[in-house]
TORKOL-4160 file (C-alpha; in steps of 0.2 Angstrom, whole numbers, padded with zeros to 4 digits, m for minus):
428
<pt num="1" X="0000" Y="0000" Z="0000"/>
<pt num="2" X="0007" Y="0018" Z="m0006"/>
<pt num="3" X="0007" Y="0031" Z="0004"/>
<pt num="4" X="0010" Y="0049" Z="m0001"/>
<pt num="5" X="0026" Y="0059" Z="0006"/>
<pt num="6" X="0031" Y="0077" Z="0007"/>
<pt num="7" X="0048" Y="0079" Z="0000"/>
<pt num="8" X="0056" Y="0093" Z="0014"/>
<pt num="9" X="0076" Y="0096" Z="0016"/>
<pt num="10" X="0078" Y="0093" Z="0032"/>
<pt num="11" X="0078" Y="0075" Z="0035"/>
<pt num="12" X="0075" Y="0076" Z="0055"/>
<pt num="13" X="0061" Y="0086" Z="0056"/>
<pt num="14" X="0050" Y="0077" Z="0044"/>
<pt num="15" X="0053" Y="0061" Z="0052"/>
<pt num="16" X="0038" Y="0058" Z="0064"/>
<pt num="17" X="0049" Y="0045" Z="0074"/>
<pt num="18" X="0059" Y="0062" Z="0081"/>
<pt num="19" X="0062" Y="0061" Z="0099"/>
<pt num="20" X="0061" Y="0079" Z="0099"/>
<pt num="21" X="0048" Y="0092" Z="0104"/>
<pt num="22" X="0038" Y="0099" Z="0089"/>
<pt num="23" X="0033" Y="0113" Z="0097"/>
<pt num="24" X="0049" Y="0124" Z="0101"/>
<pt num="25" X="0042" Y="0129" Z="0118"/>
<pt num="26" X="0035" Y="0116" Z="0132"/>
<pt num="27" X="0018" Y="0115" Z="0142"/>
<pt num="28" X="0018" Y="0116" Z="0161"/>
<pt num="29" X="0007" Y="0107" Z="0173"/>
<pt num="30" X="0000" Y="0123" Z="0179"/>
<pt num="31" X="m0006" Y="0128" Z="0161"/>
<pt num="32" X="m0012" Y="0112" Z="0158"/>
<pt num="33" X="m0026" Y="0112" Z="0174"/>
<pt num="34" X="m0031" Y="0130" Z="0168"/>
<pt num="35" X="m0035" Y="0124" Z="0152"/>
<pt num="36" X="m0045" Y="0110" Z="0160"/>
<pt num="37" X="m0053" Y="0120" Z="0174"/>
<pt num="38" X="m0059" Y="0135" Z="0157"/>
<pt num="39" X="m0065" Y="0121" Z="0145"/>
<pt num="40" X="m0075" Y="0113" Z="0160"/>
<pt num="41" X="m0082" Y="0129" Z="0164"/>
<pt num="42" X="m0087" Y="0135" Z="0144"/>
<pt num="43" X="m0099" Y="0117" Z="0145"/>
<pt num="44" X="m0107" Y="0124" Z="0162"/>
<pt num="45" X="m0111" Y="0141" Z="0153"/>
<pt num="46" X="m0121" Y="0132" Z="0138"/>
<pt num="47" X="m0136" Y="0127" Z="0145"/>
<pt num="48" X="m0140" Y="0108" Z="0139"/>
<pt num="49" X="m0156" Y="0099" Z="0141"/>
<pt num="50" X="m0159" Y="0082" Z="0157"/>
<pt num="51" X="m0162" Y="0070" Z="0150"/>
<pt num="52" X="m0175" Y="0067" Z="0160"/>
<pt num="53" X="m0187" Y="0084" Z="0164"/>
<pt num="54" X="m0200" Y="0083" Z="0178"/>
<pt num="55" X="m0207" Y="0100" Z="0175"/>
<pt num="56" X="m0209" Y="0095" Z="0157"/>
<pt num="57" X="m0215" Y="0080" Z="0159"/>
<pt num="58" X="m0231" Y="0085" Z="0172"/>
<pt num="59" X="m0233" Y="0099" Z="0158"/>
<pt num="60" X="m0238" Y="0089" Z="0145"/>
<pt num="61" X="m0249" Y="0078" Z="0156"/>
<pt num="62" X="m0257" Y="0091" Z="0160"/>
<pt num="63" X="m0263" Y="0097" Z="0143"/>
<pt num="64" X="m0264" Y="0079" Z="0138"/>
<pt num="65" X="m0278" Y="0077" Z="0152"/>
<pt num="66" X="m0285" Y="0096" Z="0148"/>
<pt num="67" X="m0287" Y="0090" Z="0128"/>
<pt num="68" X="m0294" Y="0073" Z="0135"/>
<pt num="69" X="m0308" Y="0082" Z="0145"/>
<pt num="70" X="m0313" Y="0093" Z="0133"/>
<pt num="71" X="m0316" Y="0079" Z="0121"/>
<pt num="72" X="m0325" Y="0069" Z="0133"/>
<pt num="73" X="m0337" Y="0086" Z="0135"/>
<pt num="74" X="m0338" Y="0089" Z="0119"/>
<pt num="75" X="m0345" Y="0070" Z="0114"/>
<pt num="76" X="m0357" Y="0071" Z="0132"/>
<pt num="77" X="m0365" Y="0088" Z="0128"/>
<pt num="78" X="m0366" Y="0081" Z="0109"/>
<pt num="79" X="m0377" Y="0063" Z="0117"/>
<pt num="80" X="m0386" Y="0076" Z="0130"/>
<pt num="81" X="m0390" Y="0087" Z="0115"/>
<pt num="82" X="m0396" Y="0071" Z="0107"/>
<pt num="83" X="m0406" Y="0065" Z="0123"/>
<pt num="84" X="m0416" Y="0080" Z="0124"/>
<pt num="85" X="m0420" Y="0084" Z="0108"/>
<pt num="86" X="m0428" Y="0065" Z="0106"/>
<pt num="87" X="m0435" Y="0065" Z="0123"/>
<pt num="88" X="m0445" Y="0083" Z="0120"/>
<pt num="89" X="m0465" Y="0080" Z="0115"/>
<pt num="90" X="m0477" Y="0094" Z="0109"/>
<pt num="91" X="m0493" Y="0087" Z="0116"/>
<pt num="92" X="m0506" Y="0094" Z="0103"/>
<pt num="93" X="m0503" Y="0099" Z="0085"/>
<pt num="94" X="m0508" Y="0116" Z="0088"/>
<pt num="95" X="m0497" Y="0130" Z="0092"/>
<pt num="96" X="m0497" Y="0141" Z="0107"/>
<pt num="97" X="m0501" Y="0156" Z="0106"/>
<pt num="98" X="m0482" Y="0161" Z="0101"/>
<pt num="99" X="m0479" Y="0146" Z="0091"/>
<pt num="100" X="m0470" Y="0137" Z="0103"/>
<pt num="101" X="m0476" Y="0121" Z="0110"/>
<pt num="102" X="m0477" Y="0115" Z="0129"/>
<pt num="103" X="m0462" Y="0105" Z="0130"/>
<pt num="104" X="m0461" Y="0090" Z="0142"/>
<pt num="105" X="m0444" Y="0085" Z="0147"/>
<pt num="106" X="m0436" Y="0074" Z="0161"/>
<pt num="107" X="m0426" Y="0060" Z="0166"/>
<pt num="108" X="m0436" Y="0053" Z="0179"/>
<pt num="109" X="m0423" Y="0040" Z="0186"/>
<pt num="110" X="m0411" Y="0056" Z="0190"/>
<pt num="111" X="m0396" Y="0047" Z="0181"/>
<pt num="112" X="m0392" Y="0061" Z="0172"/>
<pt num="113" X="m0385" Y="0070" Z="0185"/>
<pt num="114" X="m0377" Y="0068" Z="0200"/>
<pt num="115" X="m0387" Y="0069" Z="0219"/>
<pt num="116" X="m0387" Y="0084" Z="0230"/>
<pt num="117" X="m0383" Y="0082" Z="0247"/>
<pt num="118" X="m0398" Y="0089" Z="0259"/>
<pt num="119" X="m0393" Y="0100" Z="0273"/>
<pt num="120" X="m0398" Y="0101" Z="0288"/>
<pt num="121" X="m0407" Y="0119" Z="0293"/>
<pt num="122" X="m0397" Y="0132" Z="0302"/>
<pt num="123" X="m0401" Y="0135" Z="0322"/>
<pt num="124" X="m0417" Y="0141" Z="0327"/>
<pt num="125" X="m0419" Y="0159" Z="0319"/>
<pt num="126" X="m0423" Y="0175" Z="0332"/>
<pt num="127" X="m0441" Y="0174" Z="0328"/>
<pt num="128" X="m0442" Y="0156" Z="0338"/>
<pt num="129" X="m0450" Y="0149" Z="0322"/>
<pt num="130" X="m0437" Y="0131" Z="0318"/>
<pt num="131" X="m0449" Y="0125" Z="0305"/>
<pt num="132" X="m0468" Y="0121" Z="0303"/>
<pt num="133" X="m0480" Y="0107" Z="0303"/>
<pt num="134" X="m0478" Y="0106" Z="0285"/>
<pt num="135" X="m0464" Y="0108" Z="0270"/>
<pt num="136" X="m0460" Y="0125" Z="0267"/>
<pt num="137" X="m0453" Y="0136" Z="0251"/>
<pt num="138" X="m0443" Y="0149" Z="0255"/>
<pt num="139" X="m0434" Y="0159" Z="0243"/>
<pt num="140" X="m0424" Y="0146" Z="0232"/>
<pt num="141" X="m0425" Y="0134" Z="0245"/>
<pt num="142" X="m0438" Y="0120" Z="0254"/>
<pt num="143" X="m0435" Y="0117" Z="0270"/>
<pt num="144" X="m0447" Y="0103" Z="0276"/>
<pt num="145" X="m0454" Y="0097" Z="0291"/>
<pt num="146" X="m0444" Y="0085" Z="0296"/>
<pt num="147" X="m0427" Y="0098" Z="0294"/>
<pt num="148" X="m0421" Y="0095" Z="0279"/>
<pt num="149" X="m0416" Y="0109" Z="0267"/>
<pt num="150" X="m0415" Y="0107" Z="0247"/>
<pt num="151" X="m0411" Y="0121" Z="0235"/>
<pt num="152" X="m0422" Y="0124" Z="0221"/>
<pt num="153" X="m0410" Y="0126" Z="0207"/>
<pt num="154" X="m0417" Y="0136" Z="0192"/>
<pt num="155" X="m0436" Y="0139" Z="0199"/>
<pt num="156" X="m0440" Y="0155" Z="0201"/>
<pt num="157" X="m0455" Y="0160" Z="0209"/>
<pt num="158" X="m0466" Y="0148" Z="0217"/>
<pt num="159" X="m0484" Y="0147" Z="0215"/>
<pt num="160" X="m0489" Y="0131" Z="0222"/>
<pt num="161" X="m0482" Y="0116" Z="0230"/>
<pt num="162" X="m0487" Y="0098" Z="0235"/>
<pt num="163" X="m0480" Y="0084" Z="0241"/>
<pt num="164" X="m0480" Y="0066" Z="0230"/>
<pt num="165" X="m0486" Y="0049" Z="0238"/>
<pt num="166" X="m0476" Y="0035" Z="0245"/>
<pt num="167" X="m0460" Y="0048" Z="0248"/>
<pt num="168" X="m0460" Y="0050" Z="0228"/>
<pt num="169" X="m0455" Y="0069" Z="0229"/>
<pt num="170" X="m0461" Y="0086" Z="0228"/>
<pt num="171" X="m0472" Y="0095" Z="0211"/>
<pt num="172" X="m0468" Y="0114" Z="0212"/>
<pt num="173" X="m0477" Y="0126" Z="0201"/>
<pt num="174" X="m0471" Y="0141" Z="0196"/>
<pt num="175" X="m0479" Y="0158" Z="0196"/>
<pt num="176" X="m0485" Y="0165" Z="0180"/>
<pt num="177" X="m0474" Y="0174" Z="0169"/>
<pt num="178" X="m0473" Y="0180" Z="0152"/>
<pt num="179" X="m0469" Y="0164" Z="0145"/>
<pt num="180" X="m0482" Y="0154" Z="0155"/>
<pt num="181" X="m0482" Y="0144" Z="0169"/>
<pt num="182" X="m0470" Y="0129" Z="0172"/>
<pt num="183" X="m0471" Y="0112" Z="0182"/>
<pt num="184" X="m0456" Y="0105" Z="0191"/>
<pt num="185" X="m0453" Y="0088" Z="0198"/>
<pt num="186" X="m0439" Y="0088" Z="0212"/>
<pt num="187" X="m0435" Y="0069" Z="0216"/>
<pt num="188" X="m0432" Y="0062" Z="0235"/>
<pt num="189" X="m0415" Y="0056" Z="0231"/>
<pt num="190" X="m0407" Y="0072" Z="0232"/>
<pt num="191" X="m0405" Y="0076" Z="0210"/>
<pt num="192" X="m0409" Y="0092" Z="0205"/>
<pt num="193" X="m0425" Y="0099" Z="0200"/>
<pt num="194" X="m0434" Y="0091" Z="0183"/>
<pt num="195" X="m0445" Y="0103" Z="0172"/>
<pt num="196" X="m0462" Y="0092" Z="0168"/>
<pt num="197" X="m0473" Y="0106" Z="0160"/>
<pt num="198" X="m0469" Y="0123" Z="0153"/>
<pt num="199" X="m0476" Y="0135" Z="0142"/>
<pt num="200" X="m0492" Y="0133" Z="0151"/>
<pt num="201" X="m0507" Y="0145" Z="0153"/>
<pt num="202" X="m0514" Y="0137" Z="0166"/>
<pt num="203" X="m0509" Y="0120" Z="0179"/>
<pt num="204" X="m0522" Y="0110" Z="0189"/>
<pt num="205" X="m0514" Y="0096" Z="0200"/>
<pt num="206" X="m0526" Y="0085" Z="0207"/>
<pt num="207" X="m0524" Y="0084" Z="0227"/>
<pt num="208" X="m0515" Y="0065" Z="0228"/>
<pt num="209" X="m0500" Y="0072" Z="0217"/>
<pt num="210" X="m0506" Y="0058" Z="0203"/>
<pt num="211" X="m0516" Y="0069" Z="0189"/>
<pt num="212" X="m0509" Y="0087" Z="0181"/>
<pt num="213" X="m0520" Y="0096" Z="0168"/>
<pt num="214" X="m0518" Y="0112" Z="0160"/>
<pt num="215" X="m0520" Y="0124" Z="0146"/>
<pt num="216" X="m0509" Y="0127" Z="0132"/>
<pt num="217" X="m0516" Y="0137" Z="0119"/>
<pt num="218" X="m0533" Y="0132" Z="0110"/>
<pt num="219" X="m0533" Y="0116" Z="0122"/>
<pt num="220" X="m0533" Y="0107" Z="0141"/>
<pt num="221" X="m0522" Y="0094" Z="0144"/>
<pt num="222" X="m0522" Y="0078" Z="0157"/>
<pt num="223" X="m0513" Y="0067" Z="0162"/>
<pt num="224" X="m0505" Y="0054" Z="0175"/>
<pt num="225" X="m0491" Y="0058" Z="0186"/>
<pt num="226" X="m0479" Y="0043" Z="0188"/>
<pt num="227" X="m0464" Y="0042" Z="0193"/>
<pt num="228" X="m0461" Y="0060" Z="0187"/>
<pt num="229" X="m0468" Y="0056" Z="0171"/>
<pt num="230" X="m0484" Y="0060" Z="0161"/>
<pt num="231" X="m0492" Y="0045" Z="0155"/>
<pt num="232" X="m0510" Y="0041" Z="0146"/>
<pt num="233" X="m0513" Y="0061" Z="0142"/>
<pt num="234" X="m0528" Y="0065" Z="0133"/>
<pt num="235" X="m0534" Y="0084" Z="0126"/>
<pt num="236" X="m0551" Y="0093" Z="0124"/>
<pt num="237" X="m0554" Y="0108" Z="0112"/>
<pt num="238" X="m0558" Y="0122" Z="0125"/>
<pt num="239" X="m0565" Y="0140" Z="0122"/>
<pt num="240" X="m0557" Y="0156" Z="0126"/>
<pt num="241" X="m0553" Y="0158" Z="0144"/>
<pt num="242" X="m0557" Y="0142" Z="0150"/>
<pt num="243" X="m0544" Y="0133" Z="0161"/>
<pt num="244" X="m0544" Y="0118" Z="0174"/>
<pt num="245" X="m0545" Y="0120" Z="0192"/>
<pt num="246" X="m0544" Y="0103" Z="0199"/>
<pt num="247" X="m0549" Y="0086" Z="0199"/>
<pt num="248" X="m0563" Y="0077" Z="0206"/>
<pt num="249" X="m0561" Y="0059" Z="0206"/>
<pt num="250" X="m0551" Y="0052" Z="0193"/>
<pt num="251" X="m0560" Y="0054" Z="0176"/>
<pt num="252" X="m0564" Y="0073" Z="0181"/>
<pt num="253" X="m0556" Y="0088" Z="0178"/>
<pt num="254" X="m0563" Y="0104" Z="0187"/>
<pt num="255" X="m0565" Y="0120" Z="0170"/>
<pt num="256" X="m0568" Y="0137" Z="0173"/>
<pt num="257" X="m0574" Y="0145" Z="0159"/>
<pt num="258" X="m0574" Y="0165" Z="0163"/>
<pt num="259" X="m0582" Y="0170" Z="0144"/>
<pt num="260" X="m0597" Y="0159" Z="0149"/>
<pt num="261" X="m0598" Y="0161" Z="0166"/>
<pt num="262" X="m0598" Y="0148" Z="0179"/>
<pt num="263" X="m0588" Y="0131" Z="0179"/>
<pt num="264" X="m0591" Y="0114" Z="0170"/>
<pt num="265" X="m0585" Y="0098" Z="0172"/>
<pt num="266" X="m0575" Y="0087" Z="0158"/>
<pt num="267" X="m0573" Y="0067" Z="0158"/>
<pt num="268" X="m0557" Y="0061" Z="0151"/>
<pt num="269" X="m0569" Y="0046" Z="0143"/>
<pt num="270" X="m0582" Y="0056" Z="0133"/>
<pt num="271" X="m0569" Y="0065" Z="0124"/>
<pt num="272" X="m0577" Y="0084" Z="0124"/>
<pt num="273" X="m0580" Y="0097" Z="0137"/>
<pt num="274" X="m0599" Y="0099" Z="0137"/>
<pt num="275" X="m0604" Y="0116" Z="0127"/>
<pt num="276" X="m0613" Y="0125" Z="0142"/>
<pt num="277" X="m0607" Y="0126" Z="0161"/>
<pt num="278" X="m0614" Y="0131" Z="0175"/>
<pt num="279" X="m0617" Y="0146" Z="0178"/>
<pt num="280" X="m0621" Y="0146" Z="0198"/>
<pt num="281" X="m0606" Y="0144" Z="0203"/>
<pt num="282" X="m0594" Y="0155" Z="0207"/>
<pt num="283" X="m0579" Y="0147" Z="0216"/>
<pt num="284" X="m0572" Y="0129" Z="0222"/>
<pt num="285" X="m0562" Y="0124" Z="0236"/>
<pt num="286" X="m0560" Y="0107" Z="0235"/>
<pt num="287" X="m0566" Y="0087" Z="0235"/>
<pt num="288" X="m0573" Y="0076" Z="0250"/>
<pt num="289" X="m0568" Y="0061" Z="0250"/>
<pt num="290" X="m0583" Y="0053" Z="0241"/>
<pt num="291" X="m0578" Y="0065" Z="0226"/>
<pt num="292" X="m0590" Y="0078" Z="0228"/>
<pt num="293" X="m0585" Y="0097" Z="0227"/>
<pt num="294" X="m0584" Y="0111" Z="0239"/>
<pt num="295" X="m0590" Y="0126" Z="0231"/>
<pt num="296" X="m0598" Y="0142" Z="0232"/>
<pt num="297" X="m0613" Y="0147" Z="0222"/>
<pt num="298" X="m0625" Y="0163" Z="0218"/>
<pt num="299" X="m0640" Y="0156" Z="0229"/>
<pt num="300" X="m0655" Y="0164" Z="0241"/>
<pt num="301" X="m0667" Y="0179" Z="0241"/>
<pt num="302" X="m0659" Y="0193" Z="0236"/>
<pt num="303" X="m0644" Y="0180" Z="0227"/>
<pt num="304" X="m0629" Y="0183" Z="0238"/>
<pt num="305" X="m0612" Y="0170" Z="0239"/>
<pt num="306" X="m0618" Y="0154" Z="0248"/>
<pt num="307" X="m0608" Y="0137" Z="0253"/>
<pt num="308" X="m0613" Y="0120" Z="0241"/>
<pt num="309" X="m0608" Y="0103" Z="0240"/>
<pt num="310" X="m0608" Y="0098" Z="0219"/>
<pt num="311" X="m0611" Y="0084" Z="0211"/>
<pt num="312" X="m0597" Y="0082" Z="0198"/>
<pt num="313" X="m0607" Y="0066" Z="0191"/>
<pt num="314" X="m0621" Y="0078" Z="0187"/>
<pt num="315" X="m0616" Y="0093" Z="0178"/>
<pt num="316" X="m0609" Y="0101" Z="0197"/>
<pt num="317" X="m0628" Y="0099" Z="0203"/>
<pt num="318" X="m0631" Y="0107" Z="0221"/>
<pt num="319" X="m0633" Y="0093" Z="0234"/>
<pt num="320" X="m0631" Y="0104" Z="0250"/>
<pt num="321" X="m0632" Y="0123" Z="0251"/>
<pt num="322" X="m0629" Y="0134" Z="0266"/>
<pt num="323" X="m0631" Y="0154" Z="0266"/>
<pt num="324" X="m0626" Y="0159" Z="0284"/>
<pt num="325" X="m0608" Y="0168" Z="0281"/>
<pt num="326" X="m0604" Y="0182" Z="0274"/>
<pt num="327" X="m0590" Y="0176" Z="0261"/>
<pt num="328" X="m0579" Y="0182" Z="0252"/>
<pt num="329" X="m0578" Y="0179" Z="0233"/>
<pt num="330" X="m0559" Y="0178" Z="0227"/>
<pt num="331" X="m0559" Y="0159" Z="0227"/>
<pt num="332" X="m0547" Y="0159" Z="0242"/>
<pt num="333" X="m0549" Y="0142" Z="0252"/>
<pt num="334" X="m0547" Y="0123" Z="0256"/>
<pt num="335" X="m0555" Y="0109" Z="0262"/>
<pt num="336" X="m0548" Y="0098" Z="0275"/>
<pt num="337" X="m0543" Y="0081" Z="0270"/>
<pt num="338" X="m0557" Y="0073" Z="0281"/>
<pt num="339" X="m0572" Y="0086" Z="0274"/>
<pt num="340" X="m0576" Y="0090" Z="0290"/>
<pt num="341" X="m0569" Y="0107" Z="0289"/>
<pt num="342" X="m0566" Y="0124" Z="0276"/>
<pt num="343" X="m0556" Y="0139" Z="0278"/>
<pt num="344" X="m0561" Y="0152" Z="0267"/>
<pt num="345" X="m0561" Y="0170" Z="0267"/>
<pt num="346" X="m0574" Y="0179" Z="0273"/>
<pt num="347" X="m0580" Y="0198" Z="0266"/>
<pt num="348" X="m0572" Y="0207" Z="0277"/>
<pt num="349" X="m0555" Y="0202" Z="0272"/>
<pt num="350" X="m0553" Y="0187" Z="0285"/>
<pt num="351" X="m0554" Y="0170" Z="0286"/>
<pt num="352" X="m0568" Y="0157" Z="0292"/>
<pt num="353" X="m0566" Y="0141" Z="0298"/>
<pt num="354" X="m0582" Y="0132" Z="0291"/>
<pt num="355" X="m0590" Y="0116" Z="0299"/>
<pt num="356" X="m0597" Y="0109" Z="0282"/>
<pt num="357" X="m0608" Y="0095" Z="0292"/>
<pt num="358" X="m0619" Y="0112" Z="0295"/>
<pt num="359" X="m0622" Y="0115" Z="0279"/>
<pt num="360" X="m0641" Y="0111" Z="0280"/>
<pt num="361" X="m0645" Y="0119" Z="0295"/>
<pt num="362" X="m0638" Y="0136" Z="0295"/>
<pt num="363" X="m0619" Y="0138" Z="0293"/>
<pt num="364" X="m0608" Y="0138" Z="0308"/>
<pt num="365" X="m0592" Y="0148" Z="0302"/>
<pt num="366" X="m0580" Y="0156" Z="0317"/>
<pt num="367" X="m0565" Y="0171" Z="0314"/>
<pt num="368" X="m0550" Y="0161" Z="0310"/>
<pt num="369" X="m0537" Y="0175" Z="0308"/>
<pt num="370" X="m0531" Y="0184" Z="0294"/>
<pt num="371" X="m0537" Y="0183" Z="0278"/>
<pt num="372" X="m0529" Y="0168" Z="0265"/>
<pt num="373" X="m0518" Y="0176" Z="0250"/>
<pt num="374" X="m0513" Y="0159" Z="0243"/>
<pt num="375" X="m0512" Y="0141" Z="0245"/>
<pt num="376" X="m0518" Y="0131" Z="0260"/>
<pt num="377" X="m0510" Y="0116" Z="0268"/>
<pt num="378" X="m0522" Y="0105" Z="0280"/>
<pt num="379" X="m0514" Y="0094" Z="0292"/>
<pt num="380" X="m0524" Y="0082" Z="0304"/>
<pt num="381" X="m0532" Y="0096" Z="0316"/>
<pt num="382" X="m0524" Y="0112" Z="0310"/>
<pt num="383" X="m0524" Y="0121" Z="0291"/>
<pt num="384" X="m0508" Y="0133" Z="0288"/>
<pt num="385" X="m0510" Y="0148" Z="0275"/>
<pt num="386" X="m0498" Y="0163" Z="0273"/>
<pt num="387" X="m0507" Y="0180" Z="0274"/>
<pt num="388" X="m0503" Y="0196" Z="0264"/>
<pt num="389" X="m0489" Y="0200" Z="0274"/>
<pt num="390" X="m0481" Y="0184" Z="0272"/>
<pt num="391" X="m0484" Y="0182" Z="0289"/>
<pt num="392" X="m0486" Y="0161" Z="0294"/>
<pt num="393" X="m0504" Y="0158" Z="0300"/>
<pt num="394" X="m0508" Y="0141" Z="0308"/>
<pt num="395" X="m0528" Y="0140" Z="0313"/>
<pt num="396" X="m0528" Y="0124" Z="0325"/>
<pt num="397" X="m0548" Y="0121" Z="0325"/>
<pt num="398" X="m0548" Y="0118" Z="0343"/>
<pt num="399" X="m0541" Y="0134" Z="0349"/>
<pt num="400" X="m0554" Y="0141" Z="0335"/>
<pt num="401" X="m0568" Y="0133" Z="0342"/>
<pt num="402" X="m0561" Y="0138" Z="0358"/>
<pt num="403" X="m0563" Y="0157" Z="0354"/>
<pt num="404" X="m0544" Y="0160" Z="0350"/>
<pt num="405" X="m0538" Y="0171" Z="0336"/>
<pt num="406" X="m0525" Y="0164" Z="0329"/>
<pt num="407" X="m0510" Y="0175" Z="0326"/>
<pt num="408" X="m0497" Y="0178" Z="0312"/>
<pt num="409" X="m0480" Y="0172" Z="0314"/>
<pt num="410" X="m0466" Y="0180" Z="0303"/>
<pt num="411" X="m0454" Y="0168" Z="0295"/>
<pt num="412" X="m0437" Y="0170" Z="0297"/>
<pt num="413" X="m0427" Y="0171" Z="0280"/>
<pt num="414" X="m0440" Y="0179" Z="0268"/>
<pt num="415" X="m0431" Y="0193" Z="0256"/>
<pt num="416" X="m0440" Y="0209" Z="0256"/>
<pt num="417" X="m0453" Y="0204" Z="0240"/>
<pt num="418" X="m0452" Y="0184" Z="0244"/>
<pt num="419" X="m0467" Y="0176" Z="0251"/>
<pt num="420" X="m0466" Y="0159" Z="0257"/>
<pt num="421" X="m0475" Y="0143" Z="0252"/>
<pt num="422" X="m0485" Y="0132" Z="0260"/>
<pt num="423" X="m0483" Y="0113" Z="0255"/>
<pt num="424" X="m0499" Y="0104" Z="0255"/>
<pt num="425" X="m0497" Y="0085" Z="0258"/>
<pt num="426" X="m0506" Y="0072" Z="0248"/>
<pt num="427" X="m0523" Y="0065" Z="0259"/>
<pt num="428" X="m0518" Y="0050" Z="0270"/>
């Protein structure tokens, strides 16, 4: 194998077997650490990369899990979107009167969301009122009797509230606003509130929590309650005004028809609400338990508001009539769950406590306190109303009959405008 060679004159300094220096001056110890000690220190200066980087590392776990999370939204808010739009129903073909159909929605299992917790109610407020014989609605929250306390997420205002059978929960209905009324369901495990109804002109709910009927536009609605569902509903073309009150037994929804004058009475199995009402009476207060109505009718010489037991079965017939009490005629009232008893306002902007076995022989009404300005709530001796000061009013019947007045109690925790809501519980 050639190899290539420099021709040069000087035979010693080419030859690379020398045994002499190359370079003519000669490197000391001292020089040699202080170029070891400035190379080691120029690879300190430049920064270089671990090769393993904790801070790194948990950075892009971080936006791996971020990115991961988002998707997941994104594909649950795509199946919720789904869920909803296939679980809405426009009951009736006809519009309401803006074009927008009541919608029904809800999961009545509460699977969809995860439970609230209950908590317990705060001490005893300075009034000295813990909490009354019934469930409560105060502000956004229901604090019942047995001192529990659930929010009311979403709500609103509260028109009207009632307990469900058998523990199944609570059916709120809302005050009425500009876009009608709404129904709520809020379930006994603790889920959030479930819309049932809304758009509605009008809501009716029968007093075991088992029937709802309203109005949405040119028609009434009914329909079971089950399990916070509305099953086997059935709809009547209804003239203007007309709306449902209440139910008497299970085929019968109470109708007022203002443009006609009077109330009338429509079964679920004939199909169509009879043509003509009746025109005597004015207001109803309830159902006896053998499915007869409380009501008030024009009766008497001069005609004057009197007391009346209907028959539903018969076109809201009188059966009984009584004429003793001056009553008053804004529909305020409620029967007890027995019939023995009705609290109703009087004329002169106070309540009466009824005896409705008098009926036949001149009316025996006593003062009972303020006047009712919204729901009534009977429990076994005593009826619970809130007055128009949003003052708690219980009316035991034996202190009534006793010759006490009963007197207002204010709630604590009402917001200046709030008025709290009585819960009515379903007859035993």
């Amino acid at each position: 194998m050639s190899r290539t060679h420099h021709a040069c004159d000087n035979q010693t300094a080419c030859d690379n077997q020398t045994d002499g220096p190359e370079r003519p001056f000669p490197v000391t110890q001292d020089e040699l650490e202080r170029a070891l000690r400035e190379s080691f220190a120029r690879r300190v200066a430049v920064p270089r990369p671990f090769a393993a980087d904790p801070a790194g590392v948990a950075i892009r776990q971080a936006n791996r899990t971020v990115r991961r999370r988002a998707l997941a939204g994104l594909a649950l808010a795509g199946v919720a979107t789904v869920l909803v739009t296939t679980g809405m129903a426009r009951l009736g073909e006809q519009p309401t009167r803006d074009g927008t159909p009541t919608v029904v929605l809800g999961d009545p299992r509460g699977s969809s969301a995860s439970p609230l917790p209950t908590t317990p109610l705060p001490g005893p407020p300075a009034n000295g009122l813990v909490r009354a014989e019934v469930d409560l609605i105060i502000g956004s929250w229901i604090d019942t009797s047995g001192g529990e306390r659930r929010e009311l997420t979403g709500v609103g205002q509260v028109d009207r509230a009632q307990r469900v059978p058998d523990d199944g929960g609570w059916l709120i209905t809302s005050a009425v606003t500009a876009a009608g009324r709404t129904l709520w369901w809020l379930p006994p495990n603790g889920s959030p509130s479930q819309i049932l109804l809304a758009g509605a002109d009008a809501i009716a709910l029968a007093p075991d929590g088992r029937q709802v009927a309203w109005r949405d536009g040119g028609e009434i609605f009914a329909a079971g309650l089950v399990g916070g569902q509305l099953i086997a509903t059935a709809r009547t073309a209804a003239p203007d005004g007309a709306v449902p009150v209440g139910f008497a037994g299970n085929d019968a929804v109470l109708v007022r028809q203002p443009q006609q004058g009077g109330f009338t009475v429509w079964r679920r199995s004939i199909g169509a609400l009879p043509p003509s009402a009746e025109r005597n009476v004015l207001n109803v207060y309830g159902v006896l338990p053998d499915g007869r109505v409380v009501g008030q009718v024009s009766a008497g010489t001069p005609r004057r508001p009197c007391l009346a037991v209907l028959d539903a079965a018969h076109g809201l017939a009188s059966v009984r009539t009584g004429c003793g009490p001056e009553l008053g005629t804004d529909g305020r009232g409620a029967v007890s769950a027995d019939g023995r008893w009705l609290l109703v306002n009087g004329a002169k902007k106070d309540a009466l406590l009824v005896d409705l076995t008098t009926l036949d022989s001149g009316v025996s009404a006593r003062p009972a306190g303020t006047a009712v300005s919204g729901a009534v709530a009977w429990t076994p001796g005593a009826a619970l109303h809130v007055d128009g000061a949003g003052r708690l009013v219980r009316v035991r019947v034996d202190r009534v009959l006793a010759g006490e007045r009963p007197k207002p109690t204010p709630v604590d925790g009402v917001a200046p405008g709030d008025r709290p809501v009585v819960v009515s519980d379903p007859p035993s």
